[in-house]
Structure formats: structure tokens, C-alpha cells
C-alpha positions in Angstrom: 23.4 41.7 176.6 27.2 41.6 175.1 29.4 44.4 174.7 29.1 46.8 172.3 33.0 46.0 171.5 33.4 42.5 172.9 37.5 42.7 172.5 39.3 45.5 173.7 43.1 46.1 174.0 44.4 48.3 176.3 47.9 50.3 175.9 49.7 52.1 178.7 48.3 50.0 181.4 51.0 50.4 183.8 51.1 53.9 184.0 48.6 56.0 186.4 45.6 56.3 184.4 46.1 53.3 182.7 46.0 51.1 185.4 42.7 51.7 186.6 41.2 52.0 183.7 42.2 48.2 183.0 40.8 48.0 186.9 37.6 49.4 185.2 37.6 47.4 181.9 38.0 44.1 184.4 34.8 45.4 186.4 32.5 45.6 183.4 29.4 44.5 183.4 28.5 42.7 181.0 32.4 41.8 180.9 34.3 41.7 177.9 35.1 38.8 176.1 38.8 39.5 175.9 40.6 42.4 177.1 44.5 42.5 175.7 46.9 44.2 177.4 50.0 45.6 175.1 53.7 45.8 176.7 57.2 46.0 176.0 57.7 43.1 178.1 55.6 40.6 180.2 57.5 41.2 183.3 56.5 45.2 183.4 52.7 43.9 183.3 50.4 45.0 185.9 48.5 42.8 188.1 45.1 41.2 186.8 41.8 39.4 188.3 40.3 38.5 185.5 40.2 35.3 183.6 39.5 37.1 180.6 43.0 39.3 180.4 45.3 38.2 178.4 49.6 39.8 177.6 50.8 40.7 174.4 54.5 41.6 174.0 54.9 44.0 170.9 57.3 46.6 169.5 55.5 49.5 169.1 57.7 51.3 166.4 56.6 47.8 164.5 53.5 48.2 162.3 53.8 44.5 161.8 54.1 43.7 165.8 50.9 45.9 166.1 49.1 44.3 163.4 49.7 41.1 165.0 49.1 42.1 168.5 45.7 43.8 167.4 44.0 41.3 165.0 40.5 40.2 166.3 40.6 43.4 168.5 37.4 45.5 168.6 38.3 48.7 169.6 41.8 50.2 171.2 42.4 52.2 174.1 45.6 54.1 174.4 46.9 55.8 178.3 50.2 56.2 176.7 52.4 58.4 178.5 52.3 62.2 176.6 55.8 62.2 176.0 55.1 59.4 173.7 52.1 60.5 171.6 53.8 60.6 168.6 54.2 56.7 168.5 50.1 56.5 168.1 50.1 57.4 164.5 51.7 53.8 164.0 49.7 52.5 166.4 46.1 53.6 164.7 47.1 52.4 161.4 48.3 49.3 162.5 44.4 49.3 164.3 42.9 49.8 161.0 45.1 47.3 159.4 43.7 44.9 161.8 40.0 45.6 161.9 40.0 47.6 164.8 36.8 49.5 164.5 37.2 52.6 167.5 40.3 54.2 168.9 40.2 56.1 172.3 44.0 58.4 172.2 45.5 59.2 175.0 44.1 62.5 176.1 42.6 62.3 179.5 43.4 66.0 180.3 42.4 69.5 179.2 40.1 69.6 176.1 42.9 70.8 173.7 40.1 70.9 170.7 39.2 74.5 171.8 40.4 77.1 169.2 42.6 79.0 171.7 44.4 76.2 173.1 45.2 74.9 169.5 46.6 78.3 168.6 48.3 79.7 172.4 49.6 76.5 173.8 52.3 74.3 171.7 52.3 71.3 174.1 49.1 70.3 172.7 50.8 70.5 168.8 51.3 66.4 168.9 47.7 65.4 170.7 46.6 67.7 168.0 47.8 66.1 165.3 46.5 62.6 166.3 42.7 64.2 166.6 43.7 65.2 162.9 44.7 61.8 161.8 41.9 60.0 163.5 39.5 62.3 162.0 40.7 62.1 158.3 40.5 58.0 158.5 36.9 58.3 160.2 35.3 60.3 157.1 37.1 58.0 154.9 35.0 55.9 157.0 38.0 53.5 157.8 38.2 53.4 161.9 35.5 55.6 164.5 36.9 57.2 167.9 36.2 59.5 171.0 38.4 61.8 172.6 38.0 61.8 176.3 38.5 64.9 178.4 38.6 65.0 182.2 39.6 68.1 183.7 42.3 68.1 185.7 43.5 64.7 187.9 41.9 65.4 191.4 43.6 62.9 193.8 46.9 62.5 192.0 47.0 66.5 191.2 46.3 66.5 195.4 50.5 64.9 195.2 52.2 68.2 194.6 50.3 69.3 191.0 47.4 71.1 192.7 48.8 71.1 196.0 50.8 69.3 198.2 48.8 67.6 200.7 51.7 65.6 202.5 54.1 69.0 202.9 51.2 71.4 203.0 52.3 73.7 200.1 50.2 75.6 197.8 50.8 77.7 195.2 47.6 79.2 193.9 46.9 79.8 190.2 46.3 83.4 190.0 44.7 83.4 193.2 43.1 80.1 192.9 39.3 81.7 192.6 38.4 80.2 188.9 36.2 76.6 189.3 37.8 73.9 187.2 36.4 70.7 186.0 38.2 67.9 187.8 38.6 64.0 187.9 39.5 60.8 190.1 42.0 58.5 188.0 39.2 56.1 188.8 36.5 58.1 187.0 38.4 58.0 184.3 38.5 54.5 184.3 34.3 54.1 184.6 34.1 56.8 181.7 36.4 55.0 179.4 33.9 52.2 179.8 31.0 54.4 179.6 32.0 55.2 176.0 33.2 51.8 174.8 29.3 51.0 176.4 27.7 53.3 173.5 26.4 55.5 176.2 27.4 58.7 174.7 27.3 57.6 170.9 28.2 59.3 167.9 29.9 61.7 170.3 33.9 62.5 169.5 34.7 65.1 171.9 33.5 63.7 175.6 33.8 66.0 178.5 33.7 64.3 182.2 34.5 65.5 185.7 33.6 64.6 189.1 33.5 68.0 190.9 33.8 71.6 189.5 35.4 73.5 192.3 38.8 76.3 192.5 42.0 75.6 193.4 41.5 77.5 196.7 38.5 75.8 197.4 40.0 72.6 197.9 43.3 74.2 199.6 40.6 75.4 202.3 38.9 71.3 202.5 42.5 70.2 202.5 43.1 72.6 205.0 40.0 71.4 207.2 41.2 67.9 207.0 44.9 68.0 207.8 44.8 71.3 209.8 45.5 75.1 208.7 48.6 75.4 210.6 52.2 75.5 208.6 50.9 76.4 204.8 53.0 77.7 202.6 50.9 79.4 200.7 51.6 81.5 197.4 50.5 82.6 194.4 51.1 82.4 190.5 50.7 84.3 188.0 50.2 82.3 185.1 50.4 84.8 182.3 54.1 85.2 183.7 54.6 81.9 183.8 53.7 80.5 180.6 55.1 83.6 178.7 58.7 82.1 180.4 58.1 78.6 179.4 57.3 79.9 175.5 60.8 81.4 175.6 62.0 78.2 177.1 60.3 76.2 174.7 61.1 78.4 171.9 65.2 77.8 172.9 64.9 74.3 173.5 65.1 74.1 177.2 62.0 73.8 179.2 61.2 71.5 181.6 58.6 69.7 183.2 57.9 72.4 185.1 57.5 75.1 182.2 55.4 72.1 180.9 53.0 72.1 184.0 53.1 76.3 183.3 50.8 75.7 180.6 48.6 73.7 182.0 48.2 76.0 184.6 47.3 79.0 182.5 45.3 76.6 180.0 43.3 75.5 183.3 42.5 79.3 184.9 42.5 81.9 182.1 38.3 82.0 181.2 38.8 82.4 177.5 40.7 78.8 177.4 36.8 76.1 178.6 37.1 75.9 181.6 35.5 74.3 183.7 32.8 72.7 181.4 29.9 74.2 180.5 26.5 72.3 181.3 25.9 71.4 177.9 29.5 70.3 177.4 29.5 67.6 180.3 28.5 63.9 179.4 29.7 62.9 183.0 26.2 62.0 183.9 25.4 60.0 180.8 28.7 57.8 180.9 27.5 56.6 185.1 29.4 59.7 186.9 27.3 61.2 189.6 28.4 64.4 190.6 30.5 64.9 193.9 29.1 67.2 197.0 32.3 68.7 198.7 31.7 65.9 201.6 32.9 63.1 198.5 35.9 65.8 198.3 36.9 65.6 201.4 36.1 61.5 201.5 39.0 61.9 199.1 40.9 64.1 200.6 41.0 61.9 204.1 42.1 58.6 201.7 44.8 60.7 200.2 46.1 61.8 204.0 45.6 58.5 204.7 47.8 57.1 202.0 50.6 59.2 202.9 50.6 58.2 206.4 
């Protein structure tokens, strides 16, 4: 049996996400015929194992670069970093000038589709605007797609986003009590495959996670694994904290931190999806089986173990 999409090209494959889920695309089975990997420059490329991986140098504010690069390509898959979003409008035109027949954007995060977040949180305005594109060309029946949602990153958010493991600091989100829907970087990677697999069909909006569980939850496994002495442990309140970055925003000056605000508040405030609702989750229909809090603290031990 072949794949649904035998070529796939993959951009953003050095970056976190996208590097495993080119580790992913290499492990399919059955494998893909080609998978292409888009950079800037051969030399940045990540490492490969598979015969079947091949290196494409483009410009990617070129439409004719992309067209080149993208000719005989199935479907696309973009991990591009957020900051540069905007650049997949050229990209998914250049896809449908080529034949590409499905586009996966870059979204691998909250689902930003929900009403709220569309109308309360302005750092999902560009994402946004690609879901519109994309949609447009699909009813005028010109290119298909699926966004992908995961949650929040588990073991990279375990580096300092959710808490930092290594200098044992924790700042809880409004007390930390709200379950969220969260993801290994490697999940991602078997759920990306998952999709370009057919096994969630006709499906735009795809939600995945490996575990639902709070903040403080997995402060208190953390805490089991590396010891409860010499926390620092606070808390924030996110309504405060994303009414600052607006006004940053608003005057031009916020920072990666005011950016992570939002998220916060996006992630704990009920009214804003999370964590998925039983309905909502195709984790189990993409090959995700869902994680006890012993696979969390598996994790948990690897990430100690990494920083050691």
C-alpha cells in the first residue's frame, strides 16, 4: 500500500518541531517516495537517514524559487518559525502553482480558530489570516489542507515555558489548577504523518495531545522526580499579564515575554478551549495513545536526564 501523498516537502526542518517531524516523515511506513527538504542553504540542513531525502536550496520571498523547488510535490508541510508566518502566503501559492495538492501551515500550538481567541488575542492576527487564505483557495477547489493543533509543547515547555526543570522554578498560571491539552515534539511529528496518512480525512481543524493534565500537576511529578526541596514557586495572574502585554503591543514594544503572556492566558482562562473536549480530540485516530502520569514522569526523568 503507497502513500496517500507519495512526495512530501517539508519546510522549517531545522527548527524544534520541524526536525522531528522530518524524523517522523523518515520513519513512515509505507515510506514516502520522496521527501524534500526546503533551506536557505545546504550547510544549515539537518541530519538525514534516509535514502529517500533529498535538499533543495530556495529563496522563499521567490515565487519562482518555490515553484521550482515544489514541482512534482504532493503535499507541503510548513514548521516555519511564527515570526515568519507571513512568508507562507508566497509559499502556498507557489504550492498551487506547482500542483501541490495539501498544505499543513505552521500552527502546532493553541487552536487559534476558536471565536474568542480570534477576537482577544492579536498574536494569532497572521496564523489567522493564512487559515483564511487556505480556505478561500480550497472552495475554489484549487489546493486541500489541515490545521494541526497540539496543546501546549510538554518536554520543551518542561525548559523554562512551563517550568524550569533544571533551576526548579515555577511560576503557576493563575494557580496552575486548569487541565491543558499537551504534546511531545515527537507526537507531533507521528500526527503530522497521521494526517498526510488519510487517517483523519476531510478533517481541517485537527486537535492532538498526549496527556491532559494542570500546570501544578506536573510541577508536583516534576517535583517527585528531581526532589521538592529549593522551588521557587509563584504565581500569575494572567488577566494582569496579558492586559500589560496589549498595552505593550498596542505601543510597539513587547517582547517575547509579553508574547508568552498570551499564551498563558489563551492556555488557562475556560472560555478560550481548553483542554480539548472529547469530541474535539483526533489524537487517537492519527496513532497517539493517551499517556498515564507514569509516561509523564518517563518524560520527565529523560528531560532531568538531558540536563545532566
Amino acid at each position: 500500500m503507497a502513500q496517500r501523498f507519495p512526495s512530501v516537502a517539508l519546510i522549517g526542518a531545522t527548527g524544534n518541531v520541524g526536525a522531528l517531524i522530518l524524523q517522523a516523515l523518515q520513519g513512515a511506513q509505507p515510506p514516502f517516495q520522496s521527501i524534500t527538504v526546503l533551506t536557505r542553504s545546504v550547510k544549515s540542513g539537518p541530519a538525514v537517514h534516509s535514502p529517500n531525502v533529498r535538499f533543495k536550496v530556495v529563496d522563499y520571498s521567490s515565487r519562482e524559487s518555490l515553484v521550482a523547488a515544489l514541482t512534482g510535490v504532493d503535499a507541503v508541510v510548513s514548521a516555519i518559525a511564527t515570526q515568519f508566518i507571513d512568508a507562507e502566503k508566497t509559499i502556498i501559492d507557489a504550492a498551487i502553482e506547482a500542483g501541490v495538492r495539501f498544505f499543513i501551515p505552521s500552527e502546532f500550538g493553541l487552536a487559534n480558530t476558536h471565536l474568542l481567541l480570534q477576537r482577544d488575542f492579536p498574536i494569532f492576527a497572521d496564523k489567522n489570516r493564512i487559515q483564511a487564505h487556505l480556505e478561500s483557495l480550497r472552495q475554489q477547489g484549487k489546493i486541500d489542507y489541515a490545521l494541526i493543533f497540539v496543546g501546549m509543547f510538554l518536554d520543551w515547555g518542561m525548559e523554562g515555558f512551563l517550568l524550569d526543570v533544571k533551576n526548579k522554578k515555577v511560576g503557576l498560571w493563575d494557580g496552575g489548577e486548569r487541565p491543558i491539552s499537551m504534546t511531545t515534539m515527537a507526537s507531533i511529528g507521528k500526527a503530522v504523518v497521521g494526517v498526510l496518512e488519510g487517517k483523519v480525512k476531510g478533517k481541517r481543524e485537527v486537535r492532538v495531545k498526549d496527556v491532559n493534565i494542570s500546570q501544578k500537576r506536573l510541577y508536583e511529578l516534576v517535583a517527585e522526580v528531581v526532589g521538592k526541596d529549593g522551588w521557587e514557586v509563584t504565581t500569575v495572574d494572567t488577566a494582569r499579564a496579558k492586559a500589560v502585554a496589549s498595552e505593550k503591543l498596542s505601543q510597539g514594544t513587547a517582547g517575547l515575554d509579553d508574547i508568552y503572556a498570551f499564551v498563558y492566558r489563551a492556555a488557562t482562562a475556560e472560555e478560550y478551549g481548553q483542554p480539548w473536549k472529547p469530541e474535539e480530540d483526533d489524537s487517537e485516530s492519527v496513532g497517539l495513545q493517551s499517556w498515564t502520569e507514569d509516561d509523564v514522569r518517563d518524560l520527565i526523568r529523560k528531560v532531568v536526564d538531558s540536563k545532566q
